[in-house]
N, C-alpha and C positions, 0 to 999 in steps of 0.2 A: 617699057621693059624694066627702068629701073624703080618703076612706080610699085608694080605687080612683085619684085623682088623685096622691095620694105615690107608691102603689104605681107607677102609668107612668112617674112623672118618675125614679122609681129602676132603671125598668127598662130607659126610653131612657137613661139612665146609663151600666148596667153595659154595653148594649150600644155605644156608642163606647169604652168601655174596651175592650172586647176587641177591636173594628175596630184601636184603638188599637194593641194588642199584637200584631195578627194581622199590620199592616202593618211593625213593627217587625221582625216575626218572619222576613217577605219579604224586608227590605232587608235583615238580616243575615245572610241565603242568600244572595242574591245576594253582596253584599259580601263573604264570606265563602269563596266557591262555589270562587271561582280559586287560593286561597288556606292551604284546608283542610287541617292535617298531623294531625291528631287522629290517635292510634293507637283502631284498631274494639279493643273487648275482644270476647274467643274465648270462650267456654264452654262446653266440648262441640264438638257440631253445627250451636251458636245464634252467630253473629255480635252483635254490640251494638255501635250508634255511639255516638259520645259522645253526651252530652246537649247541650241548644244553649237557652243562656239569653236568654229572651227579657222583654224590659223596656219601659217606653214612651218613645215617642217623645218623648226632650225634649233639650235643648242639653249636659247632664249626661251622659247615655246616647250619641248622638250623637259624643261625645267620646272614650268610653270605648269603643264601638265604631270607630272610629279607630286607638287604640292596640290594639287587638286586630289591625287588620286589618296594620299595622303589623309585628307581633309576628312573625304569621304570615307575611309576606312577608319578615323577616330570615330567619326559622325554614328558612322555603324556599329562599331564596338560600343559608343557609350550607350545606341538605342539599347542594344542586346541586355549590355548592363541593369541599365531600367526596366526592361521587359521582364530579367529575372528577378533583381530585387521585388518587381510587384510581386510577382505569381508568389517570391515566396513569403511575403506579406500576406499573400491572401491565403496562402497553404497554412500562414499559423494564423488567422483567424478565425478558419470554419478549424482548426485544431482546437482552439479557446471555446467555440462557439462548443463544440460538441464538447469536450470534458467539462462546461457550465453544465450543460445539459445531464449531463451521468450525474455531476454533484446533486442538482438539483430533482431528479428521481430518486439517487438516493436516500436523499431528505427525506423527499415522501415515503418511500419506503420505508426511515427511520419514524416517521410521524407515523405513519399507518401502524406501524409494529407498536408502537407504542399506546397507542389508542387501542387496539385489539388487548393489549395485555390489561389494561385500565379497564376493558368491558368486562373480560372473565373475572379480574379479580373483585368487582364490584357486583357481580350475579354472583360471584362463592360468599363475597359477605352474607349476603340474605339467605342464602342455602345451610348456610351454615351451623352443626349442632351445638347447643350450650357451652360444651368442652374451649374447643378452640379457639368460637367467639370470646369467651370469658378471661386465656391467656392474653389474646390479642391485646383486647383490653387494658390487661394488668400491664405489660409490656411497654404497653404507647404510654401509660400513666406513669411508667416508672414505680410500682408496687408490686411487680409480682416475685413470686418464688426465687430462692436461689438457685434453686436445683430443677428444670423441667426438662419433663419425661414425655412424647408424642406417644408414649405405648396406648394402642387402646382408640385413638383417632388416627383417623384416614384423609392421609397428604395425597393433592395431588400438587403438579408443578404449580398452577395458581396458587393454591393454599400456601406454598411454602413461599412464594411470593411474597404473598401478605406478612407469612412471618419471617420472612427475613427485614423485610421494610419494618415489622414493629421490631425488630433488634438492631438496626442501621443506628439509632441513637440512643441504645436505652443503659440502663446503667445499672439496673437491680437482678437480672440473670445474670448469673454468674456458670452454669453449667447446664448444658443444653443435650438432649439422648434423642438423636435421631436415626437410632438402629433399626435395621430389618423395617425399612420405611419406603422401599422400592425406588429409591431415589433414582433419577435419572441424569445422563452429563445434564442436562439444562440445566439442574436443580443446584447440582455444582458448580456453574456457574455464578447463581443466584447468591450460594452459599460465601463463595470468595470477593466479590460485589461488599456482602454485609462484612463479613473479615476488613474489608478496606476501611470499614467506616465505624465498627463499633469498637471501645476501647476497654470495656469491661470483660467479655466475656472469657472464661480461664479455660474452658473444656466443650471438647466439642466432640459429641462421642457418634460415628457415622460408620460404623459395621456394617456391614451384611445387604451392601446394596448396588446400586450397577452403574456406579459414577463412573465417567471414562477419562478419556487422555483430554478434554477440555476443561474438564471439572479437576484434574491435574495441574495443568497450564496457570487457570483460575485459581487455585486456592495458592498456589506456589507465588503465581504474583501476591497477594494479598499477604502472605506472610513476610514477604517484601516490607510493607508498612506497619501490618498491626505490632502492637506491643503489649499486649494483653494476653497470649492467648498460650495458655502452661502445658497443654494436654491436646494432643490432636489423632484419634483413632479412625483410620482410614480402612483396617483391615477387611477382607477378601472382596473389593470392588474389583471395578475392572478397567482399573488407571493407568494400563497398557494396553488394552483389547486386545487380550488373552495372551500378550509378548512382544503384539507383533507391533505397538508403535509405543517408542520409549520415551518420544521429546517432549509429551508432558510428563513425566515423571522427573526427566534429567531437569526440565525448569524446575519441579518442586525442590528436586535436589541441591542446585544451583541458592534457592533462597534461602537454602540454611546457612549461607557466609555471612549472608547481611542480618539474619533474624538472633536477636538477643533474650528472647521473651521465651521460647517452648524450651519446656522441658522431658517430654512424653511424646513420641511420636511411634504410631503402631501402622504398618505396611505393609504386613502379613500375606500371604496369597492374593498377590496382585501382579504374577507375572512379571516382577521385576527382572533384568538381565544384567550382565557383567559388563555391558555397555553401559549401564545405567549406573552401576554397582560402583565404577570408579569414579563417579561424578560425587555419589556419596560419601563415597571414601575420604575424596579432598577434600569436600564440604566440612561435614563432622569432624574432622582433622582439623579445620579453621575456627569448629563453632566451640565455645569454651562453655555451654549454660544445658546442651541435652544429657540430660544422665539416663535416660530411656529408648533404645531404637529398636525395634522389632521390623527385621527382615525376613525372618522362616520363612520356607511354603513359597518361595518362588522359583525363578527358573534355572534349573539346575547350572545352569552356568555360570551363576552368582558364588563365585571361588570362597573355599574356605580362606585362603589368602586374605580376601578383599572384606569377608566377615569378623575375618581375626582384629586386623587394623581400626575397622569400626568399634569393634568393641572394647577395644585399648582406649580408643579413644575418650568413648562414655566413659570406659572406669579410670580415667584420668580426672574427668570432670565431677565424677563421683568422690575424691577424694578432693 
């Protein structure tokens, strides 16, 4: 009897030990669960988890299950950490990867345009009648006329091309008529390009043709640098498109603070507005060497105010 009595008290023992362990074993699953970074070992076709140490319940344990869960939760924070640092590593590589790629279409794009320009204006060489081949000529040689006059030859944007390149370095024009020449913005463009580069020429006479707000932009920067250039007739283009856009105009206006060289500026019927109107005002007010500004003919909102002030100001510089 008292044999059968140890034996139960030993076996109601072992079994709270093991409830013991068993619940132990639960709370470090769960605990554990959100947590887990164990790598499974491979063998084969056999998957294997890690093993999961299971202990008893006491304040010891308890503890130490703590810093595990601890461990684990750095463990996880720091994978995540690196997980995003890559992704965003790789998000700014194919970012680099593709704006390489824009540059470099670009390029080609800027090499194709450029090579298309170089075919047309090497077909208008050969096309070309005695007149203009003959300026060209004198221009690239540095012997031509003081004074030329396009009346009579027929420009197109190639052609003026060419003669803006034989006036980018030349030194013997001195006054250039390219009126009622059907000029176009491109050609404006071309025209402000050769303003950047050539240092002689004093007059540039461009009436009666259909430059717009880029050929604006364009010569307004170029007046920015040239220091040559006394006489600049712009009159009735369309270097607002028809009013309705003034920011190349207000650039050209803008570069009359920094330009010291013109003297003659005509702007006549080109839709200027009183938005624009005060840009000039301040300008010309800055600029101490124009004694000539022609505004008529533009858009009525262009205040007598804002004409008065300008013209004070030339006839300030006039005396």
């Amino acid at each position: 009897q008292a044999f059968a009595q140890a034996t139960s008290a030993r076996f109601r023992a072992a079994v709270r030990h093991i409830a013991v362990w068993a619940m132990a074993a639960t709370a470090a699953g769960e605990d554990l669960s959100a947590y887990e970074e164990e790598e499974n070992e491979v063998r084969g076709n056999l998957v294997f988890k890690p093993p999961v140490e299971v202990l008893p319940k006491t304040k010891r344990t308890e503890q130490l299950q703590k810093q595990k869960i601890e461990q684990l939760r750095l463990k996880k924070a720091a994978a995540e950490a690196e997980r995003k640092k890559k992704a965003q590593q790789e998000a700014a590589r194919r970012q680099e990867q593709q704006a390489q790629k824009a540059r470099q279409q670009q390029e080609r794009e800027k090499r194709a345009e450029a090579e298309r320009k170089r075919r047309e204006e090497e077909e208008q060489r050969k096309k070309m009648e005695g007149g203009l081949d003959q300026i060209l000529d004198t221009l690239q040689r540095n012997v031509s006329q003081q004074h030329i006059t396009m009346c009579g030859i027929e420009l197109g944007s190639v052609r003026l091309r060419l003669l803006t390149h034989a006036l980018d370095n030349n030194t013997s024009c001195m006054s250039m008529d390219l009126n009622r020449k059907g000029l176009c913005d491109e050609d404006g463009i071309s025209l402000g390009g050769m303003l950047e580069k050539n240092g002689s020429l004093q007059k540039l006479e461009c009436e009666g043709n259909n430059l717009g707000v880029r050929s604006a932009e364009a010569i307004g920067e170029a007046l920015r640098k040239n220091d040559s250039l006394r006489s600049l007739n712009l009159e009735s283009n369309n270097l607002t498109a028809a009013g309705n856009d003034q920011k190349g105009i207000i650039k050209l206006a803008e570069a009359l603070q920094e330009n010291r060289s013109l003297r003659v500026l005509m702007l006549s019927k080109n839709g200027i507005t009183a938005q624009a109107g005060e840009h000039f005002v301040r300008a010309i007010e800055a600029n101490d060497m124009l004694t000539l500004v022609d505004l008529s003919g533009n858009d009525p909102s262009l205040g007598v105010e804002q004409l008065r002030r300008i013209e004070a100001a030339v006839q300030r510089n006039r005396e």
